[in-house]
OpenMM code with the backbone's topology and positions (N, CA, C; nanometers):
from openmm import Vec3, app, unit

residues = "UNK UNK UNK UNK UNK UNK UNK UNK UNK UNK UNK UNK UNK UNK UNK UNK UNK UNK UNK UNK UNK UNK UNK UNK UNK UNK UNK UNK UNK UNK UNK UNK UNK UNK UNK UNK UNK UNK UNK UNK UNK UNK UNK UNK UNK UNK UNK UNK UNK UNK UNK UNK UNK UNK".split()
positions = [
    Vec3(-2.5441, -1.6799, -7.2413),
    Vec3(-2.6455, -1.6351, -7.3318),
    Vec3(-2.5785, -1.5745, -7.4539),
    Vec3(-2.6185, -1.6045, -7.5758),
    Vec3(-2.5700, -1.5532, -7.7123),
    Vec3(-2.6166, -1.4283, -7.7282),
    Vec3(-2.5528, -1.3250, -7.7486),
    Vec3(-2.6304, -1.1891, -7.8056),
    Vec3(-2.5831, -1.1365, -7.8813),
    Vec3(-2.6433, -1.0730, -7.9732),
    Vec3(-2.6293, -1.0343, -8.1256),
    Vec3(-2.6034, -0.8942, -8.0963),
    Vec3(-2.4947, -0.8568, -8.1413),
    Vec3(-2.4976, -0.6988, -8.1699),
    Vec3(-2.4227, -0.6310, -8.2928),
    Vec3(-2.5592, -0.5420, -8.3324),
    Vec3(-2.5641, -0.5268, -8.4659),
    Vec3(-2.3928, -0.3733, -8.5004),
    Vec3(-2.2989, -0.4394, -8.5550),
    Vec3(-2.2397, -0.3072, -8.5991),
    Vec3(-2.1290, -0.3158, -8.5608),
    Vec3(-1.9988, -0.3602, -8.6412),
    Vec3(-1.8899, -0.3823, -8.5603),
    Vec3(-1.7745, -0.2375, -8.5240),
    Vec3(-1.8261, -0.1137, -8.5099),
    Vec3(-1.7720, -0.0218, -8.4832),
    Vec3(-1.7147, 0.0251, -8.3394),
    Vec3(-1.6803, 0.1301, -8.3103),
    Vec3(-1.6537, 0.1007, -8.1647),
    Vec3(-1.7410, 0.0874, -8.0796),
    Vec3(-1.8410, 0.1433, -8.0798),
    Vec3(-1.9771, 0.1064, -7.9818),
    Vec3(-1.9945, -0.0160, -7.9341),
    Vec3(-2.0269, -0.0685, -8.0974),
    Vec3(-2.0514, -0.2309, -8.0894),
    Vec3(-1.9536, -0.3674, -8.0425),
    Vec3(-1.8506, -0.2751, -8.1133),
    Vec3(-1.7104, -0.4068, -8.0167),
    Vec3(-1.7009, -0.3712, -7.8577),
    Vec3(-1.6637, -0.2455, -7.8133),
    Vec3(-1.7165, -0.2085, -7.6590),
    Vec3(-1.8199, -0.2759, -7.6101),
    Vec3(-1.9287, -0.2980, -7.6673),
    Vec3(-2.0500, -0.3590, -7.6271),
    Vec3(-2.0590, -0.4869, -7.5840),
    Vec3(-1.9507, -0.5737, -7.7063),
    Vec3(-1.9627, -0.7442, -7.7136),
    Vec3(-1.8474, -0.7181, -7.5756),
    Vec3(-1.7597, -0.6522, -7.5960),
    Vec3(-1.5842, -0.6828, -7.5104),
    Vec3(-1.6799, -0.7002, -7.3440),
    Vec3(-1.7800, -0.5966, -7.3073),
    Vec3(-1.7921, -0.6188, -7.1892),
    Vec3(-1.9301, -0.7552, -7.1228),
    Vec3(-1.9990, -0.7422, -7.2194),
    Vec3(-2.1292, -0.8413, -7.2337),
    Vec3(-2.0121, -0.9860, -7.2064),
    Vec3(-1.9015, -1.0129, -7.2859),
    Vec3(-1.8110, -1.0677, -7.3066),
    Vec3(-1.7643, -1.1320, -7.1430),
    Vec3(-1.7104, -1.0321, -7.1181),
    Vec3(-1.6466, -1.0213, -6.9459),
    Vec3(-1.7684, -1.0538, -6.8524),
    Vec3(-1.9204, -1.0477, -6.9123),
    Vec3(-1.9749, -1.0187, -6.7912),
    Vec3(-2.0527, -1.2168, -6.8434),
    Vec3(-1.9762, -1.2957, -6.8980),
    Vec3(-1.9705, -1.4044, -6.8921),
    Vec3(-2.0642, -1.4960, -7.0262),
    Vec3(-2.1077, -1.3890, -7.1170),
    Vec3(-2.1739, -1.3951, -7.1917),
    Vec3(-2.1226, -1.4182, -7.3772),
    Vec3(-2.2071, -1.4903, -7.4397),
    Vec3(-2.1303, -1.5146, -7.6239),
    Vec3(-2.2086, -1.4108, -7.7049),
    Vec3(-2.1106, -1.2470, -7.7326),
    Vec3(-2.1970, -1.2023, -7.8241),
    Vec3(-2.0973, -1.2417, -7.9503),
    Vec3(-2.2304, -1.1885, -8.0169),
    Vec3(-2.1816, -1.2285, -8.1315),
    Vec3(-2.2110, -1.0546, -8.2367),
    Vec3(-2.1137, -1.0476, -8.3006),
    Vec3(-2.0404, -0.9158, -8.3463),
    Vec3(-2.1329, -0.9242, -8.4835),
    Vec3(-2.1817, -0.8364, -8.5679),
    Vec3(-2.2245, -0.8879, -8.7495),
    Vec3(-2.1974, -0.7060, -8.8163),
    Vec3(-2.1428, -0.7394, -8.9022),
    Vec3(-2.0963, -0.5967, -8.9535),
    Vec3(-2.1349, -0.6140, -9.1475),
    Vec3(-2.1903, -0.5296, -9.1893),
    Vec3(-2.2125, -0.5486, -9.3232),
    Vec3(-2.0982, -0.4572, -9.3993),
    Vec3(-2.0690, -0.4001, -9.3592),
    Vec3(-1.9450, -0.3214, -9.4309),
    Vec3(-1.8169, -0.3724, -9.4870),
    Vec3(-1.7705, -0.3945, -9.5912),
    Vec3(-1.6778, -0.5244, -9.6691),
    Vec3(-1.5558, -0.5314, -9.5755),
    Vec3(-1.4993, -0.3673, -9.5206),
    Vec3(-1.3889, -0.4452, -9.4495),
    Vec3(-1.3745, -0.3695, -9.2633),
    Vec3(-1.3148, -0.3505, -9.2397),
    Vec3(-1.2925, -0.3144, -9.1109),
    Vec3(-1.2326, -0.1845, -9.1320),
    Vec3(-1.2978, -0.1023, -9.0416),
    Vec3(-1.2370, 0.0676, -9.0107),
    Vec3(-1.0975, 0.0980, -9.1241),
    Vec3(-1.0889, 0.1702, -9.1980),
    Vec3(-0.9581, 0.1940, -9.2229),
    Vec3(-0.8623, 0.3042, -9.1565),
    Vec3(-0.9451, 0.3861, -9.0829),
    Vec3(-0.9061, 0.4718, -8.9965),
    Vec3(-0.9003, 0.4740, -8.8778),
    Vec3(-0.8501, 0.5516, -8.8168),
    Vec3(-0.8361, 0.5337, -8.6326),
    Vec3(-0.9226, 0.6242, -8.6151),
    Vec3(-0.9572, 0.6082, -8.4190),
    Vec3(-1.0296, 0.7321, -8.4018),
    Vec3(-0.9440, 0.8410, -8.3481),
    Vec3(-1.0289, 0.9548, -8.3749),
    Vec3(-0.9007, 1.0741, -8.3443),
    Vec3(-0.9337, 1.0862, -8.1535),
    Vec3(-0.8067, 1.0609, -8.0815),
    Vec3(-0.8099, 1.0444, -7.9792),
    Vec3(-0.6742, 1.0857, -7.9461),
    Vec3(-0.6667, 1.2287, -7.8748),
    Vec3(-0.5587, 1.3052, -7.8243),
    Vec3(-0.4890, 1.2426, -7.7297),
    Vec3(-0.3432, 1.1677, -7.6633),
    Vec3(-0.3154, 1.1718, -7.5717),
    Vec3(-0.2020, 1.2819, -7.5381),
    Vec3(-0.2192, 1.3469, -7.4201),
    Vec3(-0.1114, 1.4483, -7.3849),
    Vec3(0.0108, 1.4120, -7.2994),
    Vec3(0.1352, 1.4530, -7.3562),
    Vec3(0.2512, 1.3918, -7.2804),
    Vec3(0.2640, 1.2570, -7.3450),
    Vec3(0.3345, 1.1747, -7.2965),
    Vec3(0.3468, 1.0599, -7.3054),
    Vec3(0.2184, 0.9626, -7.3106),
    Vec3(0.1560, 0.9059, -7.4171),
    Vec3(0.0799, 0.7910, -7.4088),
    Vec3(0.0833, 0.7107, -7.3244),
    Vec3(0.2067, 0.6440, -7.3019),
    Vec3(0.1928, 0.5235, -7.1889),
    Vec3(0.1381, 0.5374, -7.0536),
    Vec3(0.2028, 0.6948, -6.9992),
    Vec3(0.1536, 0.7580, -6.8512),
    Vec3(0.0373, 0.7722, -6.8919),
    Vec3(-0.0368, 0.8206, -7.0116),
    Vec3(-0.1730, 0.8389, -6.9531),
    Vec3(-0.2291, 0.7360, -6.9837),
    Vec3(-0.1949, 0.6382, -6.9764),
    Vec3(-0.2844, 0.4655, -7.0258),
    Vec3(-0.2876, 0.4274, -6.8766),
    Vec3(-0.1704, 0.4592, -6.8360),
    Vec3(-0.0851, 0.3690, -6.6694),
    Vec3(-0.1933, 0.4409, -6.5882),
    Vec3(-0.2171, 0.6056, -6.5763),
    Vec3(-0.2996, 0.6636, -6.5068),
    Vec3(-0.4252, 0.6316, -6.4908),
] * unit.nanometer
topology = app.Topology()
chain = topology.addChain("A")
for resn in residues:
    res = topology.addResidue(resn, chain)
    for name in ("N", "CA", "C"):
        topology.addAtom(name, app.Element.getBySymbol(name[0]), res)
């Protein structure tokens, strides 16, 4: 099934990535000229990799 989801931010890519997995074609539409120029602020403590692995 095709599904539209409106907003290519993280919500919306989270949204398609699992709709995605769960065997389905979304389809992403973003009106904003380009893509995020920023990251999100997201603390990891210690080493990044251990807490990805964890």
């Amino acid at each position: 099934m095709k599904i539209l989801t409106s907003g290519g931010g993280i919500a919306g890519l989270t949204c398609a990535f699992w709709l995605h997995l769960e065997g389905h074609t979304p389809v992403v539409v973003e009106r904003a000229p380009t893509g995020p120029l920023g990251g999100y602020g997201i603390d990891f403590p210690g080493s990044p990799v251990a807490t990805v692995e964890r």
